[in-house]
Structures are given as C-alpha cells and as structure tokens.
N, C-alpha and C positions, 0 to 999 in steps of 0.2 A: 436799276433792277434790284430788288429785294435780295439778299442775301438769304439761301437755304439753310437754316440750322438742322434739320434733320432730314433723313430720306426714312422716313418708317415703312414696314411693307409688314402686310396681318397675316401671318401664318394660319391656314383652318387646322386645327386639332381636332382630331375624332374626338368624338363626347367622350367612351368608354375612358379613351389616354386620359382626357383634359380631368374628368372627376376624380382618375385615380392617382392623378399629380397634383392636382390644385391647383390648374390652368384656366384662363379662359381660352372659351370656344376659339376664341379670335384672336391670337396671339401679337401684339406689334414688338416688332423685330427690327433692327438696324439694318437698314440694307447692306451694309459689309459683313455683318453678322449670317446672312440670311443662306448664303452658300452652307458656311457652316453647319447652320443649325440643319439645312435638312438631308447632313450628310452622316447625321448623327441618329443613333434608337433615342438616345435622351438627350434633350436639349440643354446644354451645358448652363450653371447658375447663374455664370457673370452672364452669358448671351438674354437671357431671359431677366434679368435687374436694369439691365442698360436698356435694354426697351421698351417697359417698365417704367422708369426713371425719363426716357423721351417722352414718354404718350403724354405724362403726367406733367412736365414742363409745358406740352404745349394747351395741356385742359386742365388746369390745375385742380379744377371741382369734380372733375371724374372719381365720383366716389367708388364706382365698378373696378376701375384698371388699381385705386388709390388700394383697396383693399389687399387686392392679390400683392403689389408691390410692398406692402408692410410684412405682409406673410412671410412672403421671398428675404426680405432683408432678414428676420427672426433666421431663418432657414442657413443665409450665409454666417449669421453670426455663429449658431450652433457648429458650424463647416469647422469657420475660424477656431472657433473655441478649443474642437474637438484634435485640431493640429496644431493646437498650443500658442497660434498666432494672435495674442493678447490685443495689441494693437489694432491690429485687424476687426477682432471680434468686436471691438467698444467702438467702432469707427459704424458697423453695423447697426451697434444699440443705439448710438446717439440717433441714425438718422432715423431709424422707427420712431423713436420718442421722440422727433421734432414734431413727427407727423404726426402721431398718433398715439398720447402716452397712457396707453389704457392699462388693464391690473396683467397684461404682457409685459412691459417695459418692467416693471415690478419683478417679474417670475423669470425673467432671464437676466436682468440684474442679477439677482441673489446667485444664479446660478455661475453668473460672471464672476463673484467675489468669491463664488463656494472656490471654484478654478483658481483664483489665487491663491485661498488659502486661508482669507478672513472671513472665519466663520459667523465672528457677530455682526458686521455689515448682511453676508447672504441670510440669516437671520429674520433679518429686520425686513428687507425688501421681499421675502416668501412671504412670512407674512401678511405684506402690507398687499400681496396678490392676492389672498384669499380673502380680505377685511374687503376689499374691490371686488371679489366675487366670490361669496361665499360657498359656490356649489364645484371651485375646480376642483377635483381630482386629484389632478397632476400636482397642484398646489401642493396639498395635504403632502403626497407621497412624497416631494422631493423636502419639505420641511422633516420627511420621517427618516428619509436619507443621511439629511444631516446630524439628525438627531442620534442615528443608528453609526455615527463615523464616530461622535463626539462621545459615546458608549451611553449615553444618555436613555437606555432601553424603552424606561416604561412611556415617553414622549413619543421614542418611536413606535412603537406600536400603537401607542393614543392616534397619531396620523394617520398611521398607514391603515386601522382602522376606519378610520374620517374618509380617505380615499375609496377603501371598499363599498360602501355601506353608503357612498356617492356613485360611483360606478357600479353595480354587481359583478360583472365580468372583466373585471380591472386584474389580469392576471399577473402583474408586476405587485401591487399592493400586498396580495394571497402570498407571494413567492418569497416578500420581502420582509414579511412578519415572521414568516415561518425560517426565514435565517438569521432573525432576531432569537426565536428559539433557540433556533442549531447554538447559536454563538453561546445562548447559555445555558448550553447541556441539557434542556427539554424538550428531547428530541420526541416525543412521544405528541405533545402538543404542537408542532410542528409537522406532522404528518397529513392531519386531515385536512392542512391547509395546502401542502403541493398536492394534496389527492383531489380538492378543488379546481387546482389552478387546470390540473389534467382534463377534469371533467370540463370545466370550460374549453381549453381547445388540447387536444387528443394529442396535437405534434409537438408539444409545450417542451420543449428537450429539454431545458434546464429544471422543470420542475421532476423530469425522471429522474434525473441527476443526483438533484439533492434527496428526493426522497430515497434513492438507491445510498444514500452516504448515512442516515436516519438509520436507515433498518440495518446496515454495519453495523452504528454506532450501540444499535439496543441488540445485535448478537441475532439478528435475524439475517443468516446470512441466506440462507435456500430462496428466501420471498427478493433479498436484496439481488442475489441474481438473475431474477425473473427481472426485474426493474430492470436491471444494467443490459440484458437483451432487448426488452421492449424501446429502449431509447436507443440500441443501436441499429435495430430497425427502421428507426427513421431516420437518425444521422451516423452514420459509421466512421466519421473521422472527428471524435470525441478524443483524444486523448485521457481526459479525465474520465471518459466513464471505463474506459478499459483497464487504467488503473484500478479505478475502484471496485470493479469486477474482479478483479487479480487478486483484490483484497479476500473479497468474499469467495474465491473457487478456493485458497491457499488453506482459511478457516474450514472448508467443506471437505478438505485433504486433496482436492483436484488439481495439485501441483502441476502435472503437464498441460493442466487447461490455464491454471495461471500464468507459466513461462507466456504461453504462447498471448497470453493480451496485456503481458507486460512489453512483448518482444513489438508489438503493436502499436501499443503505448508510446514506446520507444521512441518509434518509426515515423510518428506523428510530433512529437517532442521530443526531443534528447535532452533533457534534464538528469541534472546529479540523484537525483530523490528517485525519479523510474530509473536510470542504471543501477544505482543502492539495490532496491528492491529485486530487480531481474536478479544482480552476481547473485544473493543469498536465496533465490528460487533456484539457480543455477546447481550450489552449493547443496542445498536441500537433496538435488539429483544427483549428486555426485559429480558433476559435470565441474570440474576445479578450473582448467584450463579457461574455459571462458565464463566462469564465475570471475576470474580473475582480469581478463581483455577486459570483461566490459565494467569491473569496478576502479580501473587504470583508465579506462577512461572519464569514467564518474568524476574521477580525483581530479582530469584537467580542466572539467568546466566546473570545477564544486564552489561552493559558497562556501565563506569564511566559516560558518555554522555548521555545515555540515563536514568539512576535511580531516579531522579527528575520525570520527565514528568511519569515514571511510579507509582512512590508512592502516586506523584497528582492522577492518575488514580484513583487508587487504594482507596484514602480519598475519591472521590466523591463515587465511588462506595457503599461503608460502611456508607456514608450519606444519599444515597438513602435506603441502605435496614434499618438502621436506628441501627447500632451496634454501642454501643456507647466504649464496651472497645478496638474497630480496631481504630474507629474514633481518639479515644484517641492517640495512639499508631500513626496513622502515619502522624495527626496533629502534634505530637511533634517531628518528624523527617523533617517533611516540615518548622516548625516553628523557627529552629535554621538556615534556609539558607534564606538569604536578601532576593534572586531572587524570591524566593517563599511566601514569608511572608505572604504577604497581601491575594495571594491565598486563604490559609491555614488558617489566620482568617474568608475570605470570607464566606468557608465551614463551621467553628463552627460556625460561626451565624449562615449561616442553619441550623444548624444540633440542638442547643438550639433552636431557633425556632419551630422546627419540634418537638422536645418534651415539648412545652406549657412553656419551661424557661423564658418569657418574661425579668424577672426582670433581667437574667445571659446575656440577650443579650444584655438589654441596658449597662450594666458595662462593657461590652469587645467593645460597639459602642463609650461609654463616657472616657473609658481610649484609645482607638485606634480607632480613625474617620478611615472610608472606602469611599474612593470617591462612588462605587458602592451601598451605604447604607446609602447616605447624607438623604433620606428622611421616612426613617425606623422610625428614634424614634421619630418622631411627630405621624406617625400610629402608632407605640405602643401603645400611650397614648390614643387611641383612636380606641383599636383593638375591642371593643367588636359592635361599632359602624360598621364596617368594616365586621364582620363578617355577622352581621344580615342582610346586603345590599346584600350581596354575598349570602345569604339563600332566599331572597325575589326574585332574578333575576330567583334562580333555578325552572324550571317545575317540579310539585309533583308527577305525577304518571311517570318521569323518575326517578325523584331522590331515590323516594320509593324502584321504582324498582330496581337500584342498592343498597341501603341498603338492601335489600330482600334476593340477590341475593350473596352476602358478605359470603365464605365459613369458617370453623372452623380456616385453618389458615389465612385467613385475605385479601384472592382472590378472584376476583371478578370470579363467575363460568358462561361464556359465555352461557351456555343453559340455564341454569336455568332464568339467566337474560332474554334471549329471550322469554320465556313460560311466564315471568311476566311481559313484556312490553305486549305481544298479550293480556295477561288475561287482561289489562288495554286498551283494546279496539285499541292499535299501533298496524298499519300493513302496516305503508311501507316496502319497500323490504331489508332493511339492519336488520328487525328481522327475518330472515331467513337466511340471512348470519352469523349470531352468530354461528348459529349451522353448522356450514361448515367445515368441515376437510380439504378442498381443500385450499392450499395455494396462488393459483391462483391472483392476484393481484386484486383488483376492478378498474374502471374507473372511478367513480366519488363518490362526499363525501355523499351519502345520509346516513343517521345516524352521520350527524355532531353537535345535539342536545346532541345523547349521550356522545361525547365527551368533550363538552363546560357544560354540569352539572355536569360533573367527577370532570370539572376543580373546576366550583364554591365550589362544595362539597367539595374537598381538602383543600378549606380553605389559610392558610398562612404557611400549611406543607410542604418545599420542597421537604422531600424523596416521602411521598403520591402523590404526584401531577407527579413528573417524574414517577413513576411504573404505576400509573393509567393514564396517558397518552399514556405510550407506549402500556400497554397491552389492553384499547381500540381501539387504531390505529388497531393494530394490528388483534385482534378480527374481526372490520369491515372491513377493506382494506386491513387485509395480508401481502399487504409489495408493492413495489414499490412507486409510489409518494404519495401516502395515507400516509404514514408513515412520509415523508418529511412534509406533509400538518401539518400532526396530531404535531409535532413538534416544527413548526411555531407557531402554535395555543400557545402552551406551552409556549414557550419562553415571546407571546405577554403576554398572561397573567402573568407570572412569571417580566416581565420587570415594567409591570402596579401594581402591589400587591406588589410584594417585591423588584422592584429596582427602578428606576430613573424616569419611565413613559417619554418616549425619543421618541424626533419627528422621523418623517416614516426616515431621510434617517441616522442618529446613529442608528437606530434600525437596518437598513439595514447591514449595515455595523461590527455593533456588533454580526449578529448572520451569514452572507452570508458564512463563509469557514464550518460551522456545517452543514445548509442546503446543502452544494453545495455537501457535502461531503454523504450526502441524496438522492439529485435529483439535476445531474447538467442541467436540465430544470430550475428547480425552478431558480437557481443560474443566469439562462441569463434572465429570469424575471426579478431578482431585478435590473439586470446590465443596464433596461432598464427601469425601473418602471413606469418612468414619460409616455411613451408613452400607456401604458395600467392602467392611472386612468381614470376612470367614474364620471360623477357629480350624483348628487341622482337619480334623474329622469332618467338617464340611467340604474341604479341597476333596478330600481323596473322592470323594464322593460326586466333586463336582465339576459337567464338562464342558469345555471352552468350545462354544457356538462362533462366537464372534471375539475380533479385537476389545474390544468393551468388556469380555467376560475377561479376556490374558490378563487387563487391565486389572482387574478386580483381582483376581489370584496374583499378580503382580503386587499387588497394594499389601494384601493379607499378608503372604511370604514373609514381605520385607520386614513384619514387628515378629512375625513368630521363630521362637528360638527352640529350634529340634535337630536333629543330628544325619547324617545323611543314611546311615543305617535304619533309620527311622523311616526317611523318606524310601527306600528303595525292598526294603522289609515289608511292604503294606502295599496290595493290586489297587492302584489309581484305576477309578472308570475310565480316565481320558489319559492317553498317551501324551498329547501335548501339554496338558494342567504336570505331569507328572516330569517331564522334562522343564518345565520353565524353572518350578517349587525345587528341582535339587540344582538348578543353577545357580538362583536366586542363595538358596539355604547354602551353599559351598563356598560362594564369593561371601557370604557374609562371615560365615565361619572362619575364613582364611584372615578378614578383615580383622573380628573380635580376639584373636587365635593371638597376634602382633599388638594388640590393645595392651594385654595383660599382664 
C-alpha cells in the first residue's frame, strides 16, 4: 500500500478575509494543523507556509497556490527580519529565489544587508529592484531610506521623489522627504508635504506629529497646538505628541496645561528627557518637592548624556528649598567634572549665602574667583549697609503684611495675606485675587508692589527670594505671562544684589532662553527692545493694559537714570507703571550707589 506523504484538508476563506490577507479562497492546510487553524481569528504564518509548501510538493506547476506561497515566504522573512532572526530571515529569501527570483528577491536582499549593516551590498541589490522594475515605489522609497541614514540628502529626496510621482498617494514617501527637511532645519519646506500626506489620509498620525514639531520649530506655537489636539483626537496614547504639546502650551505661558501632558507623557513613557521637562514645569509652579521626586527619578533611568544637566537640576533645586545635606551631596558629584565646576561653586555660594555664612562665602570667592561674583565680596563687606537700603525701599503695611501672614511652616498663606492687606485699608483688585481658587490666568500686573516687597524682604537669600517669587507670581496672576513677568522681576533683582548689575542688552541675553521658555511673547520683546523703549516723560504718561506693556516699561526703566524723588514727585497716569518704574529706579540706584 502507498505510503501517504500528506493529509491536506482546503480551508474555505470568506472572499472579504482571503483579499484582505492575500489568501486563496481555498486554503490547503495540514490536517494536524487544521484544528488549529480554525481555532484562531488569524491563521498563524508557519500554519499557512506548511500548506503551501505541501500543495506545491504535490503539483509542482500550480502556478495559483506557487504564487501565494512566495508571497508568504517574503512575508516570514520580513517577520524574521523584523525580530532580528538573521538566520532565519536568509533561510526565507533563499527559498523565494529558488522559486522565483524576480526584482523581489532583489528588494528584500538589500533590505536583508540594509539589517546588517552593509550598506553597499543593500545598495546594489535596491537597485538592481528597480533596473527589474522600473515603476516600484517601494523600490525608490527604501533606496531614499538608505540614502536618508547615510545623510546623503539630496539622493534622498531624488527617491523619495521617484516614489511619489510613481504612487501619488504614497504617504510614507510625502512623510519621509519632508523629515529630510526637518533633519535639515527647513522646516517651512517640509510642511506642505505632511499637510499632503494628511490630505491623503485624515488619520495619518505621524504626519500630525511631525508637522506639530515644524510649527514649534518656526515659533508657531498657537497653530502647533491645534496639531498636537487634532492628532490626539485620533490616537490619545502618543507619548510624543503630548510632549510636544507641553512644549508649545509652556511657550504660550499655559504652564498648568503643560504639567498636565507632560504628567501624560510621562505615564505613557517614563523617560529621563519627559521627567527633565515635567521637575522644571513643576519648578516653574513652585511645586519644589515634587519638581524634585520626579527629577531623582529622572537621575535613575538617565542616559550617560543627560546625568549632568539633571544633577545641576537637582543642586538648584535643594538650594532653593535650602537642604543643605542634598546640597552637599550633589555639589560634590557636580564638583569633580570640569564642565560643571564653576556651576556647582556658583550654587554653594548661594546656598552659604542663603544661610547668613558670609565669612564661608568669601573663602570659597577668595580661593576660586567666579566671573559671575566679581562684585559679591566688596558688598559683603559692606552687607549690613545693603540690607538696611533694601528695608527702607520696602512699603510697611505690605511688608507687615506678609510677615503676618508667614504660616508655621514658613508659607506665605495667600488669604490670610489678603484679609491683612484689606485690614490695612489696600483695596485694589489683586486683594481679592489672592483668595481665588480659579487658575484662570490674570491680564495685567496689578499687585506688582506685592511682589517687588517679597523681593526686597528676601534680602540677599537666594532660595527665599526664588520660592517667594514664584509663589507670589503665582498667587496673583496664576500662571501665563504673569509668571514670565514675575520672573523677569526676579532675575533683575537677583542680577543687581547678587551678581554683576549688567547693562539692559547682557541682561537680555543672559536671561532670554529662561523667559522664552516662560512666554515666547516676552522673548520677541526682547528680540526687539530697542523699539519699545520710552523716555521718562512718556512712562508717567503711560498705562500698563497688559503684561507686554509692564514689559515695555520694565525695559525703559532699566537704562533710565533718575532719582526716586523724581519718580514719586510727578502723578503717574497708572498706578502700577508708577510702582514697577520706583522699584525698578531703587534697586538700580542701590546697585550703581556700591559701584562708585
């Protein structure tokens, strides 16, 4: 009796399955196989190669079953490929191209050498796919692939090119020129091609993607958040677009809307680079404590690259809340790498400073000079002088009132403060905003006094001075350019007390990527200064509508030299333009006053 070499049994496939997998109608299957297969939604690849591979043993000339099983084999090799099983994968191509060595065996070669790593073999055999069939597609694109790894631009784009303009609707080729662009900073020319790739199909997520990183990249951040929704609209567990959205809410000043799709972000990836970004969103809000958790966490998963710039985080951090065994601890880990050194002495001065060390600070200024601190140890000697100037500028029934107001641990309590500025007969509109649970953004800086008495009060502490900055910012204006403003404010007096006291455009320049990174309003401000200063006569006259205006009267101040008898001797239109201008005009006077 005959010995059976196979039991084949022909599975029926619905048409609709069989055309949108690449099946025939009439499937033959291995009778061992056959349970399986129809206990399955998809018929597993080795189930469907092995039966395949029988039909074909027993009718060698079945050009019908021969076709589909060459496909299949292409299909296990890409499998292989794609899980790194080399072996595997060539075991695949060889038996395609025993069978059948048409300008496929060619096009998945190159793609088999691309995966190794030998570029000029996959090369050759792309190629030699398209010289075999001049109209693929796929050819072109993956010869522009390689070209686009090998940085080789203008070839890439000659393909990917060749691919479009074969396909029309080839929305891989559209996607793939236009991150040729990206890659080389022409991002403006790379727009109308993911704006393509969308028009061809609506759900195209990665072309939202990148054209949401595009309009970052040219400062169009309002139209970039409009992207970064539309795409999460369709897939909500993007990690990268909620980053990049974080990017552009943070540039729009919508800090609470960036925490929150960084926190997102996060949630979806836990990467060093989104915890980076969250602690200094965190930071931005005052929030120290878990600006700090989650940049300690950053630190444990961080890449060699980035561990620096997070430990610096991290020192400033522990400077501001004022802990002195962190301080310790990762001053001495910043303190052994050159690139950071000076940083890392920068912060212990602060950080001595901030705890009344006067004497510890001049020995670490006298053994290691800091450009940033050339004029520190002449006001040392002369701090008590400095302070009293800085108490006389303060208004007493604000300053009380934040002393008043000062809770057990050492916060200032927003209501309570409000009840003791009104009981001190203050009633403009930002004591009522204290008591605001609404996060709602303000438009303009009224209660910019309480902020500039925070300042004087602080003294020459930097961790006090940053906490009590942000979390008055914050208190009155909540968060968008308020916060940017509140900021500014900070830096000038922190530049005039504790650093260099630096004409308006080093100032500019020293503090523009922090602000920008605040309010990229402010940021084309500065990139424009010259055209929105004022001479004095125009201040008194002129009233602050918006942040933008403070800004503007902020700018002017800063070069004009007048006297504070001057400033308070002449009726300011605006109450708040006339408060900033004798803050501004006092701290600078104290500043030039120790110059001389």
């Amino acid at each position: 009796m005959k010995e059976v070499k196979y039991a084949i049994v022909y599975l029926n496939i619905d048409p609709n399955y069989a055309k949108l997998n690449n099946l025939p109608v009439k499937l033959p299957i291995l009778a061992e196989d056959f349970q399986k297969a129809r206990k399955t939604n998809k018929i597993p690849l080795d189930v469907i190669i092995r039966g395949l591979e029988a039909q074909i043993d027993i009718d060698k000339n079945n050009r019908y079953y021969l076709s589909y099983l060459i496909y299949y084999y292409y299909e296990a090799f890409k499998k292989s490929l794609n899980d790194t099983d080399f072996e595997k994968a060539k075991e695949f191509l060889d038996k395609a191209g025993k069978i059948y060595p048409d300008y496929r065996l060619h096009f998945y070669t190159g793609l088999y050498y691309k995966k190794l790593g030998n570029l000029e073999l996959a090369e050759l055999h792309l190629k030699q796919s398209i010289k075999e069939k001049p109209n693929f597609a796929y050819g072109y694109y993956e010869l522009g692939n390689l070209m686009y790894e090998r940085n080789v631009y203008d070839e890439a784009i000659e393909y990917y090119s060749k691919s479009v303009e074969l396909e029309k609707d080839f929305t891989l080729g559209f996607l793939k020129m236009a991150d040729v662009y990206m890659e080389n900073g022409r991002f403006e020319e790379a727009i109308p091609l993911l704006q393509k790739c969308i028009e061809i199909d609506k759900k195209f997520v990665p072309a939202y993607e990148r054209l949401g990183v595009a309009l970052n990249m040219l400062q169009h951040y309002k139209d970039a958040h409009k992207v970064h929704q539309k795409a999460l609209e369709i897939d909500s567990n993007r990690y990268e677009i909620y980053y990049n959205d974080a990017h552009s809410l943070a540039r729009l000043g919508n800090h609470n809307e960036a925490i929150k799709a960084l926190e997102k972000a996060a949630s979806l990836n836990e990467t060093d680079y989104i915890l980076h970004e969250l602690a200094l969103e965190y930071k931005n809000m005052g929030r120290y404590l878990q600006a700090i958790e989650t940049e300690e966490k950053a630190l444990k998963s961080a890449s060699e690259e980035n561990k620096d710039l997070i430990v610096l985080t991290l020192l400033k951090l522990y400077v501001i809340i004022e802990d002195e065994e962190q301080v310790e601890k990762y001053f001495e880990i910043l303190n052994l790498n050159s690139d950071f050194h000076e940083t890392a002495v920068n912060f212990k001065v602060l950080f001595e400073l901030s705890q009344g060390r006067v004497e510890r600070v001049k020995e670490i200024l006298l053994k290691e000079p800091i450009s940033n601190f050339s004029l520190l140890l002449d006001k040392l000697d002369r701090l008590d002088l400095y302070v009293s100037k800085l108490e006389e500028f303060a208004d007493k029934n604000i300053s009380d009132s934040i002393f008043e107001s000062i809770d057990e641990l050492g916060n200032i309590d927003p209501f309570s403060l409000s009840e003791r500025l009104a009981t001190k007969g203050i009633k403009r509109p930002f004591v009522s905003w204290l008591k605001e649970n609404s996060m709602e953004p303000k438009l303009y800086p009224d209660g910019v006094e309480l902020l500039t008495n925070s300042l004087l009060l602080s003294g020459f502490n930097y961790g006090l001075l940053e906490r009590v900055a942000t979390a008055i910012s914050q208190f009155l204006w909540k968060d968008g350019d308020g916060l940017a403003f509140g900021r500014l404010l900070l830096r000038f007096y922190q530049d005039r007390i504790l650093g260099e006291s630096l004409s308006l455009e080093p100032f500019i320049q020293e503090n523009v990527e922090e602000i920008k990174d605040m309010s990229f309003t402010f940021a084309q401000i500065f990139a424009n200064f010259e055209e929105h200063l004022m001479d004095f006569d125009s201040i008194v006259e002129f009233k602050i509508n918006n942040f933008k205006d403070a800004l503007k009267v902020f700018l002017s101040m800063f070069r004009i030299q007048s006297t504070a008898e001057e400033i308070t001797s002449v009726n300011f239109k605006d109450h708040n333009t006339k408060i900033l201008s004798l803050f501004i005009n006092n701290i600078n006077s104290i500043s030039n006053s120790f110059l001389q």
